[in-house]
C-alpha positions in Angstrom: -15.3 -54.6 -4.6 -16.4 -54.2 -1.3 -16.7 -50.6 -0.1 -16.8 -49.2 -3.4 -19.5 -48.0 -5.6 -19.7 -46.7 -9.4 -19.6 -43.1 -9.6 -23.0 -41.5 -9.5 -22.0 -39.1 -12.0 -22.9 -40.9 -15.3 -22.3 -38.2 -17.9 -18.8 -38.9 -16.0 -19.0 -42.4 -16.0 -19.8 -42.5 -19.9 -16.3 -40.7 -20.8 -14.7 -43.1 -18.7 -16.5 -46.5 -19.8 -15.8 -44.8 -23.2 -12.6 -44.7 -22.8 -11.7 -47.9 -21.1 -13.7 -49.1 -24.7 -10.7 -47.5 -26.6 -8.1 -48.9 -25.1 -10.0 -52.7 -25.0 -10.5 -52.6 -21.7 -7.7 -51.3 -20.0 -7.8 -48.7 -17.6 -7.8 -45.2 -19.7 -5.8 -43.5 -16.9 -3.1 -45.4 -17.7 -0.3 -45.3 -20.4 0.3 -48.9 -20.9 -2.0 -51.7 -21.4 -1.0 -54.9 -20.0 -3.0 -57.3 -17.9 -2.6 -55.1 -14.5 -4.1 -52.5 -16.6 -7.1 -54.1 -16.9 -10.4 -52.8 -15.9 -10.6 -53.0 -13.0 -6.6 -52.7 -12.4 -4.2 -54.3 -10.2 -3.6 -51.1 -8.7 -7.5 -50.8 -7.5 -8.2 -54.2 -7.3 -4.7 -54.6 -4.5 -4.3 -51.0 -3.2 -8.1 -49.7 -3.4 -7.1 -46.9 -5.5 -9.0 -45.8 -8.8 -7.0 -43.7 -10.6 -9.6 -42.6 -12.4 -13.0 -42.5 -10.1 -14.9 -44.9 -11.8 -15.4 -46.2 -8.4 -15.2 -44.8 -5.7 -15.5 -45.4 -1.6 -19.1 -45.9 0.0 -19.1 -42.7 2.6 -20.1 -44.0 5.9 -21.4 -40.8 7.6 
């Protein structure tokens, strides 16, 4: 998404890939898994929020 990158931390983005892998894909911030659960959610993809931080907003300083 525009705006956005993927974390820099990758020890941090490992756990979360990892668990986005347990729950086949779905968001692992998230109790249910549906299809806005989906990575990346409805939630991020519609209200530019990542619950989790696996992406997060370019800073423009």
């Amino acid at each position: 998404m525009k705006g956005y990158i993927l974390n820099p931390d990758k020890e941090y983005v490992e756990k979360i890939i990892e668990g986005i892998r347990k729950k086949d894909g779905h968001c692992p911030c998230r109790l249910t898994k549906d299809d806005t659960t989906l990575c990346p959610c409805d939630d991020f993809i519609e209200n530019k929020v990542c619950k989790c931080n696996l992406f997060i907003k370019i800073d423009k300083a």
